[in-house]
C-alpha positions as CSV (number, residue, x, y, z in Angstrom):
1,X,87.9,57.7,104.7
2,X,88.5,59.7,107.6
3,X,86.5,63.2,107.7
4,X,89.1,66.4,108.0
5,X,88.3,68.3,111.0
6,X,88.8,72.2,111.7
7,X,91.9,72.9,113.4
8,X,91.0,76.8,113.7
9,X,90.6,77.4,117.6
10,X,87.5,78.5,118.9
11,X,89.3,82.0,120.0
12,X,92.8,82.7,119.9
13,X,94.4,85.8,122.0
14,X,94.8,87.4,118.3
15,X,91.7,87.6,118.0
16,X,91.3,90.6,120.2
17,X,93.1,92.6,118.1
18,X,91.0,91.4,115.2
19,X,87.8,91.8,117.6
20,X,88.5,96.0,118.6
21,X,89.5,96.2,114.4
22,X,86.1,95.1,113.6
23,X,84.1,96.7,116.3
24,X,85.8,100.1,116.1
25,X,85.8,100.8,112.4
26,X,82.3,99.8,112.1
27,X,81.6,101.7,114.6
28,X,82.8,105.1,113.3
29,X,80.7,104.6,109.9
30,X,77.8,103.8,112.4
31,X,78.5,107.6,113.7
32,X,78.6,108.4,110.3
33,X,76.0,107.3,108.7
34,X,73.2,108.3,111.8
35,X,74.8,111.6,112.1
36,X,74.2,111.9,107.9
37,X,70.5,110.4,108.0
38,X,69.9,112.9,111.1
39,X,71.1,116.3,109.2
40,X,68.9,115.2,105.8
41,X,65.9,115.1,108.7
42,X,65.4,111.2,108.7
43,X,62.8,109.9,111.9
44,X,64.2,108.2,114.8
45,X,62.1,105.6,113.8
46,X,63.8,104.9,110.1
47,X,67.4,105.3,111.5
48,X,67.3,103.6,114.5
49,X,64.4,101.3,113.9
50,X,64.9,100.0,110.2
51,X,68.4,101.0,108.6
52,X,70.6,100.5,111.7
53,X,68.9,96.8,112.9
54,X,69.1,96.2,109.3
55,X,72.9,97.1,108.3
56,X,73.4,95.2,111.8
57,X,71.9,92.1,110.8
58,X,73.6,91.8,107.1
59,X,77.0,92.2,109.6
60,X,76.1,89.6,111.2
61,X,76.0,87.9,108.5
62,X,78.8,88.4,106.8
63,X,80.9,87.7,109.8
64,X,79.5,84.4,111.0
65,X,80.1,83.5,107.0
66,X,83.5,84.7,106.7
67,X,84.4,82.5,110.1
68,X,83.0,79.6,108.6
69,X,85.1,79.6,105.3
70,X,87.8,80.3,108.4
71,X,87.0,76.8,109.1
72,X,86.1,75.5,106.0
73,X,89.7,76.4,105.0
74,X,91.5,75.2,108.1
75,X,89.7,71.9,107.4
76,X,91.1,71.6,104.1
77,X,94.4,72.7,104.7
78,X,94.4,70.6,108.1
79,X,96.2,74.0,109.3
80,X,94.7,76.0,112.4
81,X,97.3,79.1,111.2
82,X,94.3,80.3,108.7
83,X,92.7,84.2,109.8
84,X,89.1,85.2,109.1
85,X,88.6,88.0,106.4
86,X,87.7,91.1,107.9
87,X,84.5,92.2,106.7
88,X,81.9,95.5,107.6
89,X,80.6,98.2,106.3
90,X,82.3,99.5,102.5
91,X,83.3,103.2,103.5
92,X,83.2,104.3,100.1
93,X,79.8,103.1,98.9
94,X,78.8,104.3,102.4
95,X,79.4,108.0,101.2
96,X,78.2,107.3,97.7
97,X,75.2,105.9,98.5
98,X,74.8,109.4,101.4
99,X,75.8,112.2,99.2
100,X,75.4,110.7,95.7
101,X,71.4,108.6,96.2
102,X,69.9,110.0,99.4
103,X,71.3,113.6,98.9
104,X,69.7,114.2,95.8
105,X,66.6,112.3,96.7
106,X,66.4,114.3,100.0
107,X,66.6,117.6,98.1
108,X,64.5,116.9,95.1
109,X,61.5,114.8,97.2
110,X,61.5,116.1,101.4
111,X,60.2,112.8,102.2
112,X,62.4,110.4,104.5
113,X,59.8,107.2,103.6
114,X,60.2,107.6,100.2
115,X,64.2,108.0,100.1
116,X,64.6,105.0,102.4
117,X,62.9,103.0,100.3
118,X,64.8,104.3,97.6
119,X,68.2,104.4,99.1
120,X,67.0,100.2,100.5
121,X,66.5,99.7,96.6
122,X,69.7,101.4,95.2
123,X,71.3,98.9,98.5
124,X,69.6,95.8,96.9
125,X,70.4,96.9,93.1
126,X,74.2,96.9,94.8
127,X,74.0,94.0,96.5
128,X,73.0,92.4,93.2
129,X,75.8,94.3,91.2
130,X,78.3,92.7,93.5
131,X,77.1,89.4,93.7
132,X,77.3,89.6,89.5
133,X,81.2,90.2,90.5
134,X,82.1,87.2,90.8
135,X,81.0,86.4,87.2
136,X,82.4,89.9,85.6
137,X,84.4,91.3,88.3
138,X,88.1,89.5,87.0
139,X,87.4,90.9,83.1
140,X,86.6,94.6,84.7
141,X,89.4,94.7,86.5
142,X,91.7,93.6,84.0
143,X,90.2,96.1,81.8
144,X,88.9,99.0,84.0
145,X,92.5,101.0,84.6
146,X,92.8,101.0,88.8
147,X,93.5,104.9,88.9
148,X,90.0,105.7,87.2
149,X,88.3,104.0,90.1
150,X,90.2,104.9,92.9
151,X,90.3,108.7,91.1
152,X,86.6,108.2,90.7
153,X,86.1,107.6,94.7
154,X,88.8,110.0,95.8
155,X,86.7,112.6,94.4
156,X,83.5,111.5,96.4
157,X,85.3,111.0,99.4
158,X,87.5,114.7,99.0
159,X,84.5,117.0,97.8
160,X,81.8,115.0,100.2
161,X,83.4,113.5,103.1
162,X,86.6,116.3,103.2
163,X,84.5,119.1,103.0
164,X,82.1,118.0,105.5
165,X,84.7,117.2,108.0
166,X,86.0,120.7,107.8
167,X,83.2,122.6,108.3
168,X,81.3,120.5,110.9
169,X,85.2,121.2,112.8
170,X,84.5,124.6,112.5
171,X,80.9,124.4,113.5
172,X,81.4,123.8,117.0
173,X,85.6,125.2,117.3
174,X,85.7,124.4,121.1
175,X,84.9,121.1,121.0
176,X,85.9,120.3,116.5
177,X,89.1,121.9,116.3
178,X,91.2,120.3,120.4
179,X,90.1,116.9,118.7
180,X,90.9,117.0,115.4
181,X,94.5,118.6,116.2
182,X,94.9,114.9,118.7
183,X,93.8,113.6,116.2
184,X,96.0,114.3,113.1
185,X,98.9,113.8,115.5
186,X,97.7,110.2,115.0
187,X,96.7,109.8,111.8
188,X,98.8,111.7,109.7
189,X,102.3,112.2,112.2
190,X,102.6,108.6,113.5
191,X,102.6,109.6,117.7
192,X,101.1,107.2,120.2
193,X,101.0,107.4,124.0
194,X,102.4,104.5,125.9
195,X,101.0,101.1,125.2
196,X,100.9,102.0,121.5
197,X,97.6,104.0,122.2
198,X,96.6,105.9,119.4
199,X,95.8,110.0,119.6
200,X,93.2,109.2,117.4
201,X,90.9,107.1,119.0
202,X,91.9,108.9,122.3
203,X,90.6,112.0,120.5
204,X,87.0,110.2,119.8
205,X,87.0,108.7,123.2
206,X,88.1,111.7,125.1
207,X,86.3,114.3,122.6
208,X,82.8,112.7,123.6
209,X,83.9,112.6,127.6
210,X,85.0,116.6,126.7
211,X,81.2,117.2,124.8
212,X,79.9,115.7,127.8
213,X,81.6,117.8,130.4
214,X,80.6,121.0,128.6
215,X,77.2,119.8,128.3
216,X,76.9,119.6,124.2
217,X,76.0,115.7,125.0
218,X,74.1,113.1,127.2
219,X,73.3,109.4,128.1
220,X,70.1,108.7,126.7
221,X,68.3,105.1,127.5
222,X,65.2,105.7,126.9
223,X,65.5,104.5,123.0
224,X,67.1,101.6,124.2
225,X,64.8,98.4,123.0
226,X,63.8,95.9,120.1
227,X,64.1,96.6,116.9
228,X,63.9,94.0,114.6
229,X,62.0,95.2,111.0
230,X,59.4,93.4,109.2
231,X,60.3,91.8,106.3
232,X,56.8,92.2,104.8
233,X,56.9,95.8,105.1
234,X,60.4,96.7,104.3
235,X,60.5,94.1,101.2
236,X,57.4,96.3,99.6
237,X,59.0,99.5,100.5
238,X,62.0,98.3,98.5
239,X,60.0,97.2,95.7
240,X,58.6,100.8,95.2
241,X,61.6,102.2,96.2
242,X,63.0,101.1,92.7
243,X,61.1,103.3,90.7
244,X,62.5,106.3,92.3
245,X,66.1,105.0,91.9
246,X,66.1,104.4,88.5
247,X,67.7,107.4,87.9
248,X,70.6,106.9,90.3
249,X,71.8,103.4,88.6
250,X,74.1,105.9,86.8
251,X,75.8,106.3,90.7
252,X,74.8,102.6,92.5
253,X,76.3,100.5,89.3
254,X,79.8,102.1,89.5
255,X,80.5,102.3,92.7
256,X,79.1,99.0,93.5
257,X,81.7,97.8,90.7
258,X,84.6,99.7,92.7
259,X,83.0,98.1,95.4
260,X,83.9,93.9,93.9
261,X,87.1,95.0,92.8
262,X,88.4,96.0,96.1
263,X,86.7,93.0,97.4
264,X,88.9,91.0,94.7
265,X,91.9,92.8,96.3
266,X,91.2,92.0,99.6
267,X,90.8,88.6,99.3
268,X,93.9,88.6,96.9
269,X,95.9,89.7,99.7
270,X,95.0,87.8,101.8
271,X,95.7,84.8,99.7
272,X,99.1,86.2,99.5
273,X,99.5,86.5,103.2
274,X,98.9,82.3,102.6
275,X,95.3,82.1,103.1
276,X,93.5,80.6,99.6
277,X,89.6,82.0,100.1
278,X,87.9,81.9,96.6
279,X,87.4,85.3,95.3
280,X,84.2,84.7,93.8
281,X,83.0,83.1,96.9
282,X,83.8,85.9,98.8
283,X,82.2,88.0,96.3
284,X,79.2,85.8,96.2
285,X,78.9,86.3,100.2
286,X,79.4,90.0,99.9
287,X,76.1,90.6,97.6
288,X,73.8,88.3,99.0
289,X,74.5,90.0,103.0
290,X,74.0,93.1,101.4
291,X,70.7,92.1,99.6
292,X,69.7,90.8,103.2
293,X,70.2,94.0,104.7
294,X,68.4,95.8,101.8
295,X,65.3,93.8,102.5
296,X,65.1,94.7,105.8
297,X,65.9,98.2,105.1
298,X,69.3,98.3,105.2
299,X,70.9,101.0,102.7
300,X,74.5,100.7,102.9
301,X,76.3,97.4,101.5
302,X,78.9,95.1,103.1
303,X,82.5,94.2,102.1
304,X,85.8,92.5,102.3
305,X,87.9,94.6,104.2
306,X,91.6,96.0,103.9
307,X,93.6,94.6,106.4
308,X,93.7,91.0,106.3
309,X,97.4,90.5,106.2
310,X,98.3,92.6,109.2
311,X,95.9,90.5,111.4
312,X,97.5,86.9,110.2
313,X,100.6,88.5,111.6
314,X,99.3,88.9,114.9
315,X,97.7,85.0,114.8
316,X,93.9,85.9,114.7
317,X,91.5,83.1,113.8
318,X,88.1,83.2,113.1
319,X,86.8,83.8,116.4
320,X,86.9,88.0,115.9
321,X,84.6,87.6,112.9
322,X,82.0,85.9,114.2
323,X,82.1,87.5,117.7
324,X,82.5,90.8,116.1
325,X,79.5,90.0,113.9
326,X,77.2,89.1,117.0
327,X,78.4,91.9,119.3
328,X,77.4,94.4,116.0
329,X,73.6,92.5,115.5
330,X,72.6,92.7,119.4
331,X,73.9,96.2,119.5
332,X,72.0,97.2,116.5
333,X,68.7,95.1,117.2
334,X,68.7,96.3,120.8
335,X,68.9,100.0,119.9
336,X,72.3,100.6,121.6
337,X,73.3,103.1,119.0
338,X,70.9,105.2,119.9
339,X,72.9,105.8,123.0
340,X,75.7,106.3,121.2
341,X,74.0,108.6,118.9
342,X,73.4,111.0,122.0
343,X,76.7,110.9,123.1
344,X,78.8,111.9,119.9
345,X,78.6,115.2,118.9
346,X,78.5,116.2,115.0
347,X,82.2,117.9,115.9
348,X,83.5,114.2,117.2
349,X,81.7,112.4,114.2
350,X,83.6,115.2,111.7
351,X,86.9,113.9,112.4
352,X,85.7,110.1,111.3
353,X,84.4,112.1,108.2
354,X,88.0,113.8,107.5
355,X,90.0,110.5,108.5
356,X,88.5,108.9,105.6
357,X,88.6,111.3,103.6
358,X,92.4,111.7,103.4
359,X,92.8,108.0,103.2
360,X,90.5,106.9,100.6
361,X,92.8,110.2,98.7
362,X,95.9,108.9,99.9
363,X,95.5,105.5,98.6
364,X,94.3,106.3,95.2
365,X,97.6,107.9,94.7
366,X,99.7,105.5,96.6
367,X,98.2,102.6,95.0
368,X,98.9,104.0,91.7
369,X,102.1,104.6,89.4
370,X,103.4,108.2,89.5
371,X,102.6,108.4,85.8
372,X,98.8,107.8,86.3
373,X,98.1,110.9,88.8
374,X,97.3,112.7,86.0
375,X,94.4,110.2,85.7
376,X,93.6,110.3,89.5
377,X,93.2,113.9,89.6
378,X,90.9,114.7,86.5
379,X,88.6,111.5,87.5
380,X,87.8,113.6,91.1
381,X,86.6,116.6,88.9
382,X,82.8,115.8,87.9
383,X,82.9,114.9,92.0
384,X,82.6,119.1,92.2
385,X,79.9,119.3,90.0
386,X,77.5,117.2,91.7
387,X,78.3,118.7,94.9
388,X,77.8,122.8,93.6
389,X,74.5,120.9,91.5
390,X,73.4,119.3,95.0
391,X,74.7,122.8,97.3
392,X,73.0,125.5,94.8
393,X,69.4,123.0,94.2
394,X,68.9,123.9,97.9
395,X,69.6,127.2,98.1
396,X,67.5,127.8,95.8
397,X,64.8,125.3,97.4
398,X,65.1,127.0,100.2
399,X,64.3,130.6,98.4
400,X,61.4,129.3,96.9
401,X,59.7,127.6,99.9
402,X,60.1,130.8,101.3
403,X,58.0,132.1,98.3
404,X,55.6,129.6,98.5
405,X,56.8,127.9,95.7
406,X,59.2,125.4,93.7
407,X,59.3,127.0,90.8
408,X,62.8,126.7,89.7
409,X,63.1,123.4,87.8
410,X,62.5,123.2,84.1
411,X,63.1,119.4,82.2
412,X,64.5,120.6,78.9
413,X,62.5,117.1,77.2
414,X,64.7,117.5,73.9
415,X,68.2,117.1,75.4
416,X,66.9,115.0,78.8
417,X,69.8,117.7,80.9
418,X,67.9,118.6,83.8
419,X,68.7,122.2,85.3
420,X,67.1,125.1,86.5
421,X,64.0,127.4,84.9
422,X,66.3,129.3,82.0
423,X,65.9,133.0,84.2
424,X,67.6,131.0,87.2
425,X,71.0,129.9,85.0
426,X,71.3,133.3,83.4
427,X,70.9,134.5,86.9
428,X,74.3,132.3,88.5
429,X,75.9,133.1,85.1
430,X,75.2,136.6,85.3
431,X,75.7,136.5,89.4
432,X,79.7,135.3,88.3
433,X,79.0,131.4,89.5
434,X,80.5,128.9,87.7
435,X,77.5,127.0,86.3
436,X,78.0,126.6,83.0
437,X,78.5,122.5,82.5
438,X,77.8,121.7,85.8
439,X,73.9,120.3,85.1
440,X,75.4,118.2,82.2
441,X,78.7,116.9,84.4
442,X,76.7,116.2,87.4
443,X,74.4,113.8,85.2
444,X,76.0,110.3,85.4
445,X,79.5,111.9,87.6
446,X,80.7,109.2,88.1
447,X,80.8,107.4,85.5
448,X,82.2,110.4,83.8
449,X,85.0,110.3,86.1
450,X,85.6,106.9,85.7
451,X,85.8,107.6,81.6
452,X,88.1,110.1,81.8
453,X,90.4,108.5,84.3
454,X,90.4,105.8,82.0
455,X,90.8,108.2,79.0
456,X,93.8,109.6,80.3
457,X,95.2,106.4,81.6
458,X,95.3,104.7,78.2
459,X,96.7,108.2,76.4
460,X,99.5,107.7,79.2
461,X,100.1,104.1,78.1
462,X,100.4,105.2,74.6
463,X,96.9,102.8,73.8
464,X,95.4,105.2,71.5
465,X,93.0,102.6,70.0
466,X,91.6,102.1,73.8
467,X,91.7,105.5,74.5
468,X,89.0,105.8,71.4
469,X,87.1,102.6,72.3
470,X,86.6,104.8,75.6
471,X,85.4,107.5,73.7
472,X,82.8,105.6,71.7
473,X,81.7,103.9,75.0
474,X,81.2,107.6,76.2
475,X,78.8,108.5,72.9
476,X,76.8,104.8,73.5
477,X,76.1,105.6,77.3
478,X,75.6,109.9,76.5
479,X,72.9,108.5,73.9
480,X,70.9,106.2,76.4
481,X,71.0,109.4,78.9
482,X,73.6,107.1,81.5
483,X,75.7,110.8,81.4
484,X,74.9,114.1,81.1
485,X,70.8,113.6,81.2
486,X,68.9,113.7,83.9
487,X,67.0,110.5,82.9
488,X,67.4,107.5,81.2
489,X,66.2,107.6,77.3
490,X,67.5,108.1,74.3
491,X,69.2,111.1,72.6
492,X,71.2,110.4,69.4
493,X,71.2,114.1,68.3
494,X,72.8,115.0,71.8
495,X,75.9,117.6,71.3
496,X,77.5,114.7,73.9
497,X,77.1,112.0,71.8
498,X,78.1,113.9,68.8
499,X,81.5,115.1,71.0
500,X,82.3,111.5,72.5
501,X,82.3,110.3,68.7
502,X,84.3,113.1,67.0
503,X,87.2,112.3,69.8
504,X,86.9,108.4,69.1
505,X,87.4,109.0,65.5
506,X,90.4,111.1,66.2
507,X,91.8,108.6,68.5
508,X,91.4,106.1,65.8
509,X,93.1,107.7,63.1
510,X,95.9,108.8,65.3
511,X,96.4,105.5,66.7
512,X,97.5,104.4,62.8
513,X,99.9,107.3,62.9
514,X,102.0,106.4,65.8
515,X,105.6,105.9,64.5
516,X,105.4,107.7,61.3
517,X,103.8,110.9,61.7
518,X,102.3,110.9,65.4
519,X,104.4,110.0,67.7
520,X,105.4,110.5,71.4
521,X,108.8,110.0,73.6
522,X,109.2,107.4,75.7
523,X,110.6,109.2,78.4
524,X,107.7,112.3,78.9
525,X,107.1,113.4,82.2
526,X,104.2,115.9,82.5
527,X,105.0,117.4,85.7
């Protein structure tokens, strides 16, 4: 029997689209995630010579994999019209993993070692979570309602990303606010110069080339080198890293399983674009790259991309994925984001910040039916209360290192919520800030979000009986301290658990009511 050969070509002139894609986009959450480890004070050393040679590596990776089920697949179709999955870093576990692990860790420890072997643990525990998706992840996402996610992650990326994008504009106004105006003209109004050129990445391009003229930047060579981390050392650091991250399981597991479910999209489309990859091999590749990069310090995880459709249309292969994959691990062992790191200016990297922002918004909505915006919107709430927990914790830091002290937490032991020493609430309650709920919302947010997205969701679909499963989940995870306490344990006196239960027996009984003496019209419309 004859063996099938690959048909796929080698390289294809496709596959330069595919290629600047790939590149590009990685690129800007390269910007994004040095300029993030820079402002929470992380060493040259940790950025540039652990977590970027490591997240370069696991790209690597995943690209030379993703061109070899390229092949794989032409061989057994016997068809070279078959297009790589696009693959890179996962924008919004990027921000989770930032704001929501090494935010809080940065704020409650001050040491970088510590929360990079932390955040290279939480990386692993994802890796892991989203390698179990292609076991699980078809049963959560028939059952896990699409708005609570996306709501979930619109929150992180408008309070987090949003905000942050914003100010940093305003930080430096003569530089910020020329490129982000060339660059909404882009983004959000469609214009292009000739050539199909976009404003925005002329905005990036020419914003750095602006910094540079006025002096806010410079090329910088002299980081430019081997980096390559040790496996021994990194691997231990990421084995005590996962005591410290324990507590932030309540923020790595759900994101991570956003994280499979969008990779089971992706790879859906593209199967309806007339490529058949296997989900679960996709997923499969997806957590072990990710674990890779974790052991040698990586901290952010990989993913099927978006996009996958659009490049089959313009005939790339595999060539992009695999050449896209090498150009990202030389440039990441050979420290040539460190140049890049001197050349981009916080005010540049802002607009990357905003740009996601409003997309990972937009698509929660657009992905969505009208009726389930309701959903979208309350699941972004407990986002806010992690950020005022996270803004206010270093203020007030900040006040008591200037006092020579830290004296402001107190562990309340009988209810697991961890806040402030009791004089410091009464003093933001007194002061007019709007504390009151925030300690208890921040703990677990979002999962919270994801429960009431999915609360609302099922009230919407008039599945009352769900709606009070959901409920009774919320008491079971309140109880084990997975929401609203600031550590795991348990706590079946907590007012939460008692709450969560109350609503699920009300659900319950009201769900036997529908038709006779409960009963909603089919044609509501809340808005």
């Amino acid at each position: 029997m004859e063996k099938k050969k690959s048909l796929i070509p080698f390289f294809t002139k496709g596959d330069v689209g595919g290629l600047v894609y790939m590149v590009a986009n990685n690129i800007v959450n390269y910007i994004i995630i040095i300029a993030t480890l820079q402002g929470f004070g992380w060493p040259d050393d940790i950025i540039f010579g652990r977590v970027i040679p490591a997240l370069s590596i696991g790209l690597l990776a995943g690209g030379i994999y993703y061109a070899w089920m390229a092949c794989k697949l032409s061989r057994e179709l016997q068809t070279p019209d078959v297009t790589a999955l696009p693959s890179g870093i996962s924008t919004p576990a990027m921000f989770v993993i930032l704001f929501g692990v090494i935010s809080p860790l940065h704020y409650a420890i001050g040491d970088p070692e510590i929360e990079w072997a932390a955040a290279a643990a939480a990386c692993f525990i994802g890796g892991f979570v989203e390698f179990l998706g292609g076991f699980v992840g078809p049963w959560i996402k028939k059952h896990l309602p699409r708005a609570a996610l996306l709501g979930t992650v619109a929150g992180i990326g408008f309070i987090w990303m949003a905000t942050e994008g914003v100010f940093d504009v305003f930080a430096d106004p003569v530089v910020g606010l020329p490129v982000l105006g060339v660059a909404m003209l882009g983004l959000f109004a469609g214009y292009a110069f000739p050539k199909k050129i976009s404003p925005f990445m002329v905005a990036i391009v020419g914003g750095i080339v602006y910094a540079f003229c006025l002096g806010r930047t410079s090329f910088d060579f002299t980081q430019v080198g081997f980096y390559f981390p040790n496996p021994v050392n990194t691997v231990q650091a990421l084995i005590n890293g996962f005591v410290y991250v324990i507590p932030y399981l309540t923020v790595v597991i759900p994101v991570e399983i956003y994280n499979f479910v969008e990779t089971m999209d992706n790879v859906e489309s593209a199967n309806a674009a007339g490529d058949g990859y296997s989900v679960r091999e996709a997923q499969f590749a997806d957590g072990i790259c990710t674990m890779v990069s974790a052991m040698l310090g990586g901290v952010v995880p990989n993913t099927v991309w978006l996009g996958h459709p659009g490049l089959k249309k313009t005939k790339a292969g595999a060539g992009y994925s695999w050449i896209s994959g090498v150009i990202l691990g030389l440039a990441g062992v050979l420290g040539l984001f460190t140049v890049l790191d001197g050349l981009v200016p916080p005010a540049v990297a802002a607009i990357t910040f905003l740009w996601c922002a409003v997309i990972i918004v937009a698509q929660a909505f657009k992905e969505c039916k009208p009726k389930h915006y309701a959903a979208i919107s309350i699941a972004m709430v407990p986002s806010i209360a992690d950020y005022l927990f996270t803004q206010v914790e270093a203020a007030l830091a900040t006040g008591s290192m200037m006092e020579g002290g830290w004296g402001i937490w107190s562990e309340m032991m009988d209810s697991g919520i961890k806040t402030f020493q009791p004089e410091v609430n009464e003093l933001l309650l007194v002061n007019g800030a709007m504390w009151s709920g925030v300690p208890e919302v921040k703990a677990g947010a979002i999962i919270i979000g994801i429960l009431l997205g999915t609360l609302v969701v099922f009230m919407i679909d008039r599945k009352l009986r769900n709606a009070s499963y959901i409920c009774f989940a919320g008491a079971v995870l309140s109880m084990f301290g997975f929401i609203h306490h600031g550590a795991l344990g348990f706590y079946p006196l907590s007012p939460f658990v008692i709450g969560w239960f109350i609503l699920a027996v009300i659900l319950f009984v009201l769900d036997f009511g529908k038709g006779k003496w409960f009963d909603a019209p089919d044609d509501f419309e809340y808005v």
